[in-house]
C-alpha positions as CSV (number, residue, x, y, z in Angstrom):
1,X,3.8,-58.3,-3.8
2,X,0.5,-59.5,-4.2
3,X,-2.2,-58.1,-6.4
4,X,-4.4,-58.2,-2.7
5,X,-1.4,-56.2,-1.2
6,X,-1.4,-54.0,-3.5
7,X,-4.4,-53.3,-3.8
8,X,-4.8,-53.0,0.0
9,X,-2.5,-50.5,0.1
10,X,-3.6,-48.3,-1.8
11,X,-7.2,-48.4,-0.6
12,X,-5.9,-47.4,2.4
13,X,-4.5,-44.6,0.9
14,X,-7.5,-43.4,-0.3
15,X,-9.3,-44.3,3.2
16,X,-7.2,-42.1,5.2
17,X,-8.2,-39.2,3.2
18,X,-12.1,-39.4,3.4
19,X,-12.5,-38.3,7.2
20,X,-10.8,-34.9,6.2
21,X,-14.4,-33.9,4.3
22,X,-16.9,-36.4,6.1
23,X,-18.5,-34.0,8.2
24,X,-19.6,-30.5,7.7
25,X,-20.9,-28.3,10.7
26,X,-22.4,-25.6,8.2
27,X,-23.2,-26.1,4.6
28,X,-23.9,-22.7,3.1
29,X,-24.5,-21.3,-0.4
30,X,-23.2,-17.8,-1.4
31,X,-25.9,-15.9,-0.2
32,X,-25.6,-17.9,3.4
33,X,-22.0,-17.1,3.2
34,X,-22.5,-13.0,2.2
35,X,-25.2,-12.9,5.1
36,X,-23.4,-14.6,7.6
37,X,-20.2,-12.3,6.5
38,X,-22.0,-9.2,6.5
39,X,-23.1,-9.7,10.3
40,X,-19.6,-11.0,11.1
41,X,-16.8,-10.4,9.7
42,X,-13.9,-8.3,11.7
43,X,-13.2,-5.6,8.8
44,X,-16.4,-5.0,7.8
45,X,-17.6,-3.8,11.0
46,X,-14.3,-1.6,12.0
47,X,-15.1,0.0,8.4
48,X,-19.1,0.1,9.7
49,X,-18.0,1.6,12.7
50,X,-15.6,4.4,11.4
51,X,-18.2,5.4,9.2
52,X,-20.6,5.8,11.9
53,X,-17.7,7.9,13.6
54,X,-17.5,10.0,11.1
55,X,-21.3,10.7,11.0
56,X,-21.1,11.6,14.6
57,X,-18.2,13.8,14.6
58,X,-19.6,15.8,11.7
59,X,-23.1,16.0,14.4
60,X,-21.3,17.3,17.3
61,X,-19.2,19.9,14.5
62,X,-22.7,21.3,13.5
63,X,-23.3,22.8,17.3
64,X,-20.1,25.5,16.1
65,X,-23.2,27.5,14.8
66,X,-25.2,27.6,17.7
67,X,-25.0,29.8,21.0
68,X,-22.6,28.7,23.8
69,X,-24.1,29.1,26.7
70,X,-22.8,28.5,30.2
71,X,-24.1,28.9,34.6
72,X,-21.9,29.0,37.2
73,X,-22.7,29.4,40.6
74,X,-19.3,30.3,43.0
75,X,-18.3,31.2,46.4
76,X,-15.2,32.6,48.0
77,X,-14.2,33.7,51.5
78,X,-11.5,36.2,52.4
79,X,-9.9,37.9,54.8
80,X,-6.9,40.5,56.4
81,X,-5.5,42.0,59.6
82,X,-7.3,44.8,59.0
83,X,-10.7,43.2,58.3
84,X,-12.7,40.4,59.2
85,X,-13.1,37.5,57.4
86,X,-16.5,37.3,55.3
87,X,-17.8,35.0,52.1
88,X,-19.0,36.5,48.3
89,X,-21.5,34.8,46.3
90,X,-21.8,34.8,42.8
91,X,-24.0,33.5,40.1
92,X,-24.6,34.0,36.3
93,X,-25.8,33.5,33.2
94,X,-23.4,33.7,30.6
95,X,-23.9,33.2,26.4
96,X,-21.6,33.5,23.3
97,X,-22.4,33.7,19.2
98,X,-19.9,33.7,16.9
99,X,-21.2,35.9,14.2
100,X,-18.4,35.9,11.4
101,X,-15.7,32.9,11.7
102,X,-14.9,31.5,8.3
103,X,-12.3,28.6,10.5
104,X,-15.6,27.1,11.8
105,X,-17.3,27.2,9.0
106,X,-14.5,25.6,7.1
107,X,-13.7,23.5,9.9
108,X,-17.5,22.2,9.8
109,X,-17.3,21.8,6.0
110,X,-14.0,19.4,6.4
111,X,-16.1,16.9,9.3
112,X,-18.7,16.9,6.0
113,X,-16.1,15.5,3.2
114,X,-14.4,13.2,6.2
115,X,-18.2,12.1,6.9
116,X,-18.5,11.3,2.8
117,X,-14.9,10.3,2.4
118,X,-15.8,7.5,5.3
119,X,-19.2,6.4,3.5
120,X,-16.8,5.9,0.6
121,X,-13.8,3.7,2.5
122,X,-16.7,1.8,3.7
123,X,-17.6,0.8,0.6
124,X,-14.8,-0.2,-0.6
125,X,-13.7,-2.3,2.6
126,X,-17.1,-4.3,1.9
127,X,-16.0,-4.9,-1.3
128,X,-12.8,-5.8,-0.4
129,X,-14.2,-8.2,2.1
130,X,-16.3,-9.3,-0.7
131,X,-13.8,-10.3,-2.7
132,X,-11.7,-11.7,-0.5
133,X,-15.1,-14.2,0.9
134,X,-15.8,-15.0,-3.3
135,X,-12.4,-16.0,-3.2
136,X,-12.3,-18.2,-0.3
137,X,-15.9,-19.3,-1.7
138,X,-14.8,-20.2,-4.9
139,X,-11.7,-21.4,-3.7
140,X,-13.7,-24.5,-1.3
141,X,-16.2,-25.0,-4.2
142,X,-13.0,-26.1,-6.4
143,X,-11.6,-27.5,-3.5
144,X,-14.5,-30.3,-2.9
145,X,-14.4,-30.8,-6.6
146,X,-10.8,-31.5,-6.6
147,X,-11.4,-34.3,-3.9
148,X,-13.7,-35.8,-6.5
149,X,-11.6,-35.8,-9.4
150,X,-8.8,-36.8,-7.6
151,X,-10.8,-39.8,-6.7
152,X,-11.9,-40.3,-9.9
153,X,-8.5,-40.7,-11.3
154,X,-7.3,-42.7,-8.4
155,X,-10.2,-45.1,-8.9
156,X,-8.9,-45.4,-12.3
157,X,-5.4,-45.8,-12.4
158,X,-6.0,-48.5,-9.4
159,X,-8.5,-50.6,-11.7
160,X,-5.5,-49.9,-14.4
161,X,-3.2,-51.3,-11.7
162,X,-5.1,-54.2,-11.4
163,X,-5.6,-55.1,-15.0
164,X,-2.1,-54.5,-15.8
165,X,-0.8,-56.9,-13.0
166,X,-2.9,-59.5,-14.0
167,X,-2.0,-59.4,-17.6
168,X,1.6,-59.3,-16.8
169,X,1.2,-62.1,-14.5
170,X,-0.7,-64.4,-17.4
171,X,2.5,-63.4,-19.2
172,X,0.9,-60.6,-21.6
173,X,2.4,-57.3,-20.3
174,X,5.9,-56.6,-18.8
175,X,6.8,-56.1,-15.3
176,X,7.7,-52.6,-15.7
177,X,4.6,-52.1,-17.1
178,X,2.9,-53.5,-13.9
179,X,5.2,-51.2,-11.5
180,X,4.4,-48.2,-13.6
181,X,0.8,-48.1,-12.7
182,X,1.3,-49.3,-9.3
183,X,3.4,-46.4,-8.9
184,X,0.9,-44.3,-10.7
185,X,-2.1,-45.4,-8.5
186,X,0.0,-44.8,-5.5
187,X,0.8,-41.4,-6.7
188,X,-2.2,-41.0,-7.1
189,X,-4.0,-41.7,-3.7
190,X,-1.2,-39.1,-2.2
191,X,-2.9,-37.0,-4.2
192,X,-6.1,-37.7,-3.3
193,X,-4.6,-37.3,0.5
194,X,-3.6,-33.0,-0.9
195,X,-6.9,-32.5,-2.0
196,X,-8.3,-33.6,1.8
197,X,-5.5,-31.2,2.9
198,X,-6.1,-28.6,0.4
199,X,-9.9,-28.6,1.4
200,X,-9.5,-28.5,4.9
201,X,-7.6,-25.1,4.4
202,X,-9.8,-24.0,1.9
203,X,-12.5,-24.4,4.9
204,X,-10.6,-22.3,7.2
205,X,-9.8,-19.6,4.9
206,X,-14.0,-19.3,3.9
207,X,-14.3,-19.4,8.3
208,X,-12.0,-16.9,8.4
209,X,-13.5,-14.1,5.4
210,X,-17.0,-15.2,7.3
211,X,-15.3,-13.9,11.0
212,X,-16.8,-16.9,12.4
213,X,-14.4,-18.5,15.3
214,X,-16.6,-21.5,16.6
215,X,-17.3,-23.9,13.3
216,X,-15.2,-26.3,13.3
217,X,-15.9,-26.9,9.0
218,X,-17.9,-25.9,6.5
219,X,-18.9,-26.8,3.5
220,X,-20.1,-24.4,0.1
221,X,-22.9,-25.4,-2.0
222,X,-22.8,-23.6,-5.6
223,X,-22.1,-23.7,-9.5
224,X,-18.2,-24.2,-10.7
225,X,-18.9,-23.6,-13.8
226,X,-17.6,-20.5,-16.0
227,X,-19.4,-17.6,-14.8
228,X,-21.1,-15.0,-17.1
229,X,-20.0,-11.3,-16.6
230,X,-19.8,-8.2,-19.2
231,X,-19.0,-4.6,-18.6
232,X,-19.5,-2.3,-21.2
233,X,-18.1,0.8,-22.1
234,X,-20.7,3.0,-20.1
235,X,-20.6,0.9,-17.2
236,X,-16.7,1.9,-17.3
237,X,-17.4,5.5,-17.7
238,X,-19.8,5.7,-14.5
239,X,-17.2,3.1,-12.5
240,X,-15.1,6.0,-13.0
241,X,-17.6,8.5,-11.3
242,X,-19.2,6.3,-8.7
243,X,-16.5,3.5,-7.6
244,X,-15.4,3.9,-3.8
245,X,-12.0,4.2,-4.2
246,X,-12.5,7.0,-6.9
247,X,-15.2,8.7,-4.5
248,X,-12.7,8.3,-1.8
249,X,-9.7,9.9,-3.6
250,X,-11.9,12.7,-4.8
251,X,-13.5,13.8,-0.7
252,X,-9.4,13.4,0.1
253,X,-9.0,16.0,-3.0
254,X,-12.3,18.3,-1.5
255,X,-10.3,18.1,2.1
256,X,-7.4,19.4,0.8
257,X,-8.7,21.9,-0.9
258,X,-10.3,22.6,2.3
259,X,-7.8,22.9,4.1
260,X,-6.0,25.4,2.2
261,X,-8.9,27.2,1.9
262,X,-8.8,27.4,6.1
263,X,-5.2,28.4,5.9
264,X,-5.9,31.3,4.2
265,X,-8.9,32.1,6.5
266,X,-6.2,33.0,9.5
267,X,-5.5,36.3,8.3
268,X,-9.6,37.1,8.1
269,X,-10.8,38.8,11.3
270,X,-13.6,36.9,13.2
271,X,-16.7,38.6,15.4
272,X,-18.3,37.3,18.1
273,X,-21.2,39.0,20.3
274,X,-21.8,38.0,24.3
275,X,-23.9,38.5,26.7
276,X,-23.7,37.6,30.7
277,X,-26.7,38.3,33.3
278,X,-25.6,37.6,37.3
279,X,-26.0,38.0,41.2
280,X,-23.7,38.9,43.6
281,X,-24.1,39.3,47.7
282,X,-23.1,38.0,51.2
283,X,-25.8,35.3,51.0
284,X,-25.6,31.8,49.1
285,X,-28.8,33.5,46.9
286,X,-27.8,37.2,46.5
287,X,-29.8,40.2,45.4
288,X,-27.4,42.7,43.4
289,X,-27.7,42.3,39.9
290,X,-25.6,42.8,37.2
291,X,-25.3,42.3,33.2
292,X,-22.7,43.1,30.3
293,X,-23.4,42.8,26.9
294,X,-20.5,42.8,23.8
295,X,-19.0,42.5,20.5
296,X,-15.9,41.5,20.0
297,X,-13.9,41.8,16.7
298,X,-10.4,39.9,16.6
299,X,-7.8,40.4,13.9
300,X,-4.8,37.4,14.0
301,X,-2.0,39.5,13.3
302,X,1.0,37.1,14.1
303,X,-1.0,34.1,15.3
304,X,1.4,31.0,15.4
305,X,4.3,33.1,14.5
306,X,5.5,36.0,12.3
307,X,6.2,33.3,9.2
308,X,2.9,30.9,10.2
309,X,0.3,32.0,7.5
310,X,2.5,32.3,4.6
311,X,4.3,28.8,5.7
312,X,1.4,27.2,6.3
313,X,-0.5,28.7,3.1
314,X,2.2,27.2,0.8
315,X,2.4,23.8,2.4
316,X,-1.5,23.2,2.3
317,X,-1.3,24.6,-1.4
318,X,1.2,21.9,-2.1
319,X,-0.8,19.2,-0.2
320,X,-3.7,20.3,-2.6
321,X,-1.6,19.9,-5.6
322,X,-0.5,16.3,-4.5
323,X,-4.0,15.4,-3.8
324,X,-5.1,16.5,-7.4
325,X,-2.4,14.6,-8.8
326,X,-3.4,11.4,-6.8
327,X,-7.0,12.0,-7.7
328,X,-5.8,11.6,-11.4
329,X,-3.9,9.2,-11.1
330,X,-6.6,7.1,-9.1
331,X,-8.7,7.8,-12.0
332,X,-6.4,6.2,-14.6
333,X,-5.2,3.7,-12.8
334,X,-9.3,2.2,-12.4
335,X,-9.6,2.7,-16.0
336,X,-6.6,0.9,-16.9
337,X,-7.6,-2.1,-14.5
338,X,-11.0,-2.3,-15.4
339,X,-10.5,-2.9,-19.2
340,X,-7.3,-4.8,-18.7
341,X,-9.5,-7.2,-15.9
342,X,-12.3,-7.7,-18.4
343,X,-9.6,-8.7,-21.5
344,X,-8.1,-11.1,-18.6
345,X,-11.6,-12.1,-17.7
346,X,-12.7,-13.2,-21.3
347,X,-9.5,-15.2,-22.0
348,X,-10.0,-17.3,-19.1
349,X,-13.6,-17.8,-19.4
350,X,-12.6,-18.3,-23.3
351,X,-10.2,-21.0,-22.0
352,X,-13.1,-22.3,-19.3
353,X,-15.6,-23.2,-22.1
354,X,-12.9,-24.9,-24.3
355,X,-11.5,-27.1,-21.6
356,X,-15.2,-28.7,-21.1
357,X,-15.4,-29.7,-24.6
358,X,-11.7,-30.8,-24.5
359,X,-12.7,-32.6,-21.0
360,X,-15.1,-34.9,-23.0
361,X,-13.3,-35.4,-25.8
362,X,-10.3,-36.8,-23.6
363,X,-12.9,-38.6,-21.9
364,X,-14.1,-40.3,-24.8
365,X,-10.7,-40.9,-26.0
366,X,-9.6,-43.0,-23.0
367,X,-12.4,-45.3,-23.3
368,X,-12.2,-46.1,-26.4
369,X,-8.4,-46.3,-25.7
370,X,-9.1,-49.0,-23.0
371,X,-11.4,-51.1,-25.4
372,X,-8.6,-50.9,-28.1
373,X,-5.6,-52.1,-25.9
374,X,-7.9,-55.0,-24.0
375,X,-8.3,-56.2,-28.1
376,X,-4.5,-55.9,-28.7
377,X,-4.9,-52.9,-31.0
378,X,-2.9,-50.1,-29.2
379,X,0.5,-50.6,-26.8
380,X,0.6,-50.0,-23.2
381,X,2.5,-46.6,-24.4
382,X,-0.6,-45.3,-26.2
383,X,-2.7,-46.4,-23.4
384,X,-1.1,-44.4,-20.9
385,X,-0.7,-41.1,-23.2
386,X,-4.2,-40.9,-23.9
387,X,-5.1,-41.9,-20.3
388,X,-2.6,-39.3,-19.4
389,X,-3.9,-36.5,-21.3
390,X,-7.7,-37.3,-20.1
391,X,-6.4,-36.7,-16.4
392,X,-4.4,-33.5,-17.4
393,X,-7.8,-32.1,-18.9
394,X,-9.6,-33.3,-15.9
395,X,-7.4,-31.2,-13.8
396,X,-7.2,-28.2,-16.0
397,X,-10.3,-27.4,-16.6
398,X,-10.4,-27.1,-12.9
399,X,-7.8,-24.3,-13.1
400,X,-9.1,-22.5,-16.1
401,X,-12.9,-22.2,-14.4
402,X,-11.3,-21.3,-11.2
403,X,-9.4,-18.4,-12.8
404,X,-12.8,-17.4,-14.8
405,X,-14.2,-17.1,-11.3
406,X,-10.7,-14.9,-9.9
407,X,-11.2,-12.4,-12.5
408,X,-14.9,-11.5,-12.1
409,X,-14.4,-11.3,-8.4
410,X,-11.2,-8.7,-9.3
411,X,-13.7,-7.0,-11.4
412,X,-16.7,-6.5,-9.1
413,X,-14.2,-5.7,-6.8
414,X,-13.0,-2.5,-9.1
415,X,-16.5,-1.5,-9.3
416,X,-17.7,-1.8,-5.7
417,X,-19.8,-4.8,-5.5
418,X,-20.2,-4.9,-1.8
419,X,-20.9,-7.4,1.0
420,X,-24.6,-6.3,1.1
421,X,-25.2,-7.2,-2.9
């Protein structure tokens, strides 16, 4: 084969995998990407929604303390053998209080802590979401990076390819020498090929944490390099307090103990007081008036059953106990992540930093490699080691920066960093 074959074929290589990133219907930086997100994306606003749910269903709980009232307005005709058929018209005026039900008011205080305890799970959906758009983010920022290197390398090894032929055809290198880097430059625009493939996912999956349906690609406009992030003790101690999913695990705790609190309230008596004003005649607007006042005090004696209260009691004392128990446990389990995240965190962005400095010093390495084995002074072998070891670092310190960015997001995830910040 040809050193023009060759060479052809792998350019085309590479040429095939250049419309895969040529055109971008949105190019969007991080805060394009939260604000777009924020407005669109499916979980978010079925989290949005169920909050505002709650909200409205602790509303329409609050009228429980306010009078019932009620008109009616009836008619009825009747008749026997004996008599002859004629009609009775009604109408009233009826109202209710209740004046002592501790259910109602318990039952007003539980659409209260559902109300917070959905404030709460919407918080910590957003940051969810959050997370999961940094990720997908991140993820096409290292992506269209990757392309890049990968080019890079496959621009080498093919200029590597074509020295090497050369010198092996003026009788200076071996044949399998020549193959080697063929094969390698090949190797390397199928690479180059992944990346397109890996990139066109990675513009899906950032589509997808958006919620948009209609862009057909996208492309993310942002830093790559190791992010900054501390978290000190105090910041711990208040995550612990004010994270969602601790805030939510602690209005599940107040709803049990809620709830056993309004098991207990069956064997309490309740009062109400009412109060009706009507007419009643022959004609559709009658005349005779009539009106009843009253107060009526009820005592559940046996309501549900003879063994309901105690039954019930115990199981809602046991649902509290559980709920205590996962409170605590939701407690440690934060406090455990959030230190273990941030040791994780600093060990990769420890690894992040040295990699660039390990990046350039391969870097230099090869050049000076190249120099030294166009002058005789090093073997093909040493060449292609120190070549090798510049790609590997190349590479790598792609992984190690993208796993500095994985463990912030994890973080900010633990502490509720939302869609909206």
């Amino acid at each position: 084969m040809t050193i023009k074959k060759i060479l052809l074929t792998l350019a085309a290589s590479l040429a095939a995998a250049l419309p895969l990133a040529a055109q971008q219907d949105l190019a969007l930086t991080w805060e394009d990407a939260r604000r777009l997100a924020l407005e669109h994306n499916p979980s978010v606003k079925a989290a949005r929604a169920a909050k505002e749910q709650a909200a409205q269903n602790y509303l329409a709980g609050l009228n429980s303390y306010l009078p019932q009232i009620s008109a009616s307005h009836s008619v009825s005709r009747s008749g026997g053998d004996g008599s002859s058929p004629s009609n009775r018209w009604g109408a009233s005026l009826s109202a209710s209080q209740e004046l002592l039900n501790l259910r109602t008011i318990s039952s007003v205080k539980s659409a209260r802590i559902a109300k917070e305890k959905a404030e709460a799970d919407y918080l910590a959906a957003s940051a969810s979401a959050r997370q999961t758009l940094a990720g997908a983010f991140a993820d096409l920022l290292f992506a269209q990076r990757r392309v890049e290197v990968q080019k890079k390398i496959y621009a080498i090894r093919l200029e590597n390819a074509r020295l090497i032929r050369l010198k092996y055809e003026s009788g200076m290198e071996s044949k399998g020498n020549a193959l080697y880097t063929e094969a390698l430059a090949e190797n390397s625009g199928v690479s180059v090929k992944k990346a397109g493939r890996q990139l066109a996912s990675a513009q899906r999956s950032l589509l997808e944490a958006i919620g948009l349906e209609n862009a057909s690609s996208v492309a993310a406009k942002g830093d790559i390099g190791v992010p900054s992030f501390t978290l000190s003790e105090e910041e711990i101690k208040a995550a612990l307090e004010r994270s969602p999913r601790i805030v939510s695990a602690k209005k599940t705790l107040e709803a049990a103990r809620e709830r056993a609190s309004s098991a207990g309230y069956y064997a309490y008596p309740s009062l109400r007081a009412s109060g009706s004003y009507g007419w009643s005649g022959d004609s559709e607007f009658p005349r005779d008036k009539s009106w009843s006042m009253g107060l009526s005090l009820s005592l559940p004696l046996f309501s549900g059953g003879p063994t309901y209260y105690f039954n019930n009691l115990s199981a809602q004392k046991k649902a509290l106990l559980s709920a205590d128990e996962d409170y605590k446990a939701a407690r440690i389990g934060l406090s455990v992540s959030l230190r273990s995240g941030y040791d994780d965190y600093q060990s990769a962005a420890e690894t992040a930093v040295a990699a660039v400095a390990l990046l350039a010093a391969n870097e230099e390495r090869y050049r000076e490699a190249q120099i030294k084995y166009m002058a005789g002074k090093i073997s093909f072998i040493d060449l292609e080691n120190v070549e090798q070891n510049f790609v590997d670092s190349d590479l790598n310190q792609l992984d190690y920066a993208r796993a500095a960015h994985s463990r912030k997001q994890a973080l900010e995830q633990l502490l509720g960093v939302g869609m909206e910040r």
